[in-house]
N, C-alpha and C positions, 0 to 999 in steps of 0.2 A: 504493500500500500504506500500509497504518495505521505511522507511525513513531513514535518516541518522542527526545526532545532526545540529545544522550549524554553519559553520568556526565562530572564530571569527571576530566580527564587521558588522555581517552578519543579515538583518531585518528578526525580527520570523514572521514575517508577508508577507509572501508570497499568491498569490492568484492562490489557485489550478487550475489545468487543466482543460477547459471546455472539453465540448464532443465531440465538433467536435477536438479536439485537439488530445484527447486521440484518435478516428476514425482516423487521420491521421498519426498517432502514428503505431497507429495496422498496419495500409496499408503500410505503409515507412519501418517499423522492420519487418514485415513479406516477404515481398519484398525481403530486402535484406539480407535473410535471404536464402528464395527460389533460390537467384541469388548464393550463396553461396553452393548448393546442385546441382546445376546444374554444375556450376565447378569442385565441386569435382568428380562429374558420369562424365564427360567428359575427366577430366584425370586419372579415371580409379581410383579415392582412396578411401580410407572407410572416413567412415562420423562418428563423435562425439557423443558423450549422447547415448540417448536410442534410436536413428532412430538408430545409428551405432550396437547397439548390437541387435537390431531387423533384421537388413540388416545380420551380422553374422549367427543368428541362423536360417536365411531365405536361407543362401548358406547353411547350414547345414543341412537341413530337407525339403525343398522344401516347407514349410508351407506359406500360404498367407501372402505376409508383410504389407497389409494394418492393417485385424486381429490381427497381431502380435504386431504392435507397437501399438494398441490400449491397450492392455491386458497388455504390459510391462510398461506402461503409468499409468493403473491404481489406483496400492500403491501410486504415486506419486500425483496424481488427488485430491487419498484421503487425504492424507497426507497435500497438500495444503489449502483443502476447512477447515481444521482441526486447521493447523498453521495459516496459512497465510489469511483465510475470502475468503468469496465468491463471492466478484466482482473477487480481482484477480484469482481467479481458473473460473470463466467465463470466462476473457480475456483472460486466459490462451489460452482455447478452443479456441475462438475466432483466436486467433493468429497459436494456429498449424490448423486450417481447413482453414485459409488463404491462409497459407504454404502450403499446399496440393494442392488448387486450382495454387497457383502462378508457382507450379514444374510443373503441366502438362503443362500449357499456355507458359511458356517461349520459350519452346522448336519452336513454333510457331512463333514468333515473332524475335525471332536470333538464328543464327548458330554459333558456333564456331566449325571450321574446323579444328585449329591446336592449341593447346597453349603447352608452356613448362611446365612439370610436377612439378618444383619447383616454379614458379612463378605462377601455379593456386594453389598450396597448400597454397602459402602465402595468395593471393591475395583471394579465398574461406575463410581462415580462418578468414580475416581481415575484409571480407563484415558478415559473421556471427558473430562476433565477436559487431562490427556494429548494428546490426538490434537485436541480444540480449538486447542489453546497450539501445538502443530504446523503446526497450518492457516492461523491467527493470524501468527505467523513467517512465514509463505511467501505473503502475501497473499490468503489465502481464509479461511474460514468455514464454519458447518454451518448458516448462514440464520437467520432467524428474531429471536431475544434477542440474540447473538453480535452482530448487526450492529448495533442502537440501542448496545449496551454498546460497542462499539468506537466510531461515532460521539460518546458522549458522551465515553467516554476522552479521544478527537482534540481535539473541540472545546471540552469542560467540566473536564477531568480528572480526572471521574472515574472511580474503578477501573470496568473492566469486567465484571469478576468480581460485582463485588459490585450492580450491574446487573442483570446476569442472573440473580441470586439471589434479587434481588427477586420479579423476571417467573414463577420456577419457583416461589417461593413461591406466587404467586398462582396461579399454575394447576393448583397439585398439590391446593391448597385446593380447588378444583373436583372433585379425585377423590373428593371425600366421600361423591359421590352411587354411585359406581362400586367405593371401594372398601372395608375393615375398614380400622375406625381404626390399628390394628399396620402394614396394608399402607402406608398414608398416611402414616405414622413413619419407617417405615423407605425408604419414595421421597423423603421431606425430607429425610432423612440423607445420601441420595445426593446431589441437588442441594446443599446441603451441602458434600459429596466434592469434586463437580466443581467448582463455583463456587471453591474455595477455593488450588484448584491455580490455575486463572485468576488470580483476585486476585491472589495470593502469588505467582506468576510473569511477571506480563506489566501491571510498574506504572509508570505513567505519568511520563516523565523518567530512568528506570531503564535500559532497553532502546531499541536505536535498531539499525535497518538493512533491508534492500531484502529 
């Protein structure tokens, strides 16, 4: 798992996460996570990391987006079991086939009939942002940006947040073609959201444990 030094005056002796912990970990960060993808399809914006640029090249060619984000996932999969070890590229999995079960199921369980366009970009950003920094904690991930920005963390120090902020910048930049400039504002606002919680929560030398 991705560590961090610990502050000082801080006991090196901490007692790692059992499993049911880490299990409730995965359910709680995937969750709201899920709850954060369904906000943003509701008010109509693009979505962050590699679901957003799989959603992109899905409006662009009609190709299956299950497929698609699986394949764009790949390097990154590999890349993890590579850097980062093979629990966390299992929880990884773990965590996005959660995410997949939790997008279809919501939609069942609650409606949202109206929300304001700016107040679900924050409020998407800030629940994914959320259940990242959960997942993060407990040795997993939602694949993709999450895994270079935590490698660099490890290895370079830098934030991972601000990482990943980049990567969504750049690929929201890509929705130009897909969407209204307002639509494109307000899914940077969200990356934005989430990235910021990241940062400001999970900074390198700050936090430490299993």
């Amino acid at each position: 798992m991705i560590e961090s030094k610990p502050t000082a005056g801080a006991s090196a002796d901490v007692a790692p996460h059992t499993r049911w912990e880490d299990l409730q970990a995965l359910l709680t960060g995937s969750l709201f996570m899920a709850l954060a993808m369904v906000l943003f399809r509701q008010a109509g914006l693009l979505t962050e990391g590699t679901a957003g640029f799989a959603v992109i090249v899905h409006y662009l060619t009609h190709w299956p987006l299950g497929p698609l984000l699986f394949a764009i996932n790949i390097p990154f999969y590999i890349f993890a079991w590579v850097a980062l070890g093979r629990k966390f590229t299992m929880r990884t999995f773990a965590a996005i086939s959660l995410v997949g079960l939790f997008v279809e199921g919501l939609p069942h369980v609650i409606a949202i009939a109206s929300i304001n366009p700016v107040f679900a970009s924050v409020l998407a950003g800030q629940c994914a942002g959320i259940g990242i920094l959960i997942l993060i904690r407990h040795g997993a991930s939602m694949g993709g940006l999450t895994v270079l920005g935590l490698y660099l963390q490890q290895r370079r120090g830098f934030r991972a947040g601000w990482v990943q902020l980049c990567g969504d910048c750049l690929i929201l930049a890509l929705g130009i073609c897909t969407a209204t400039p307002q639509t494109l504002a307000l899914s940077i606002l969200g990356a934005v959201s989430l990235n910021a919680v990241i940062a400001i929560n999970h900074r390198h030398g700050r936090y430490y444990g299993t």
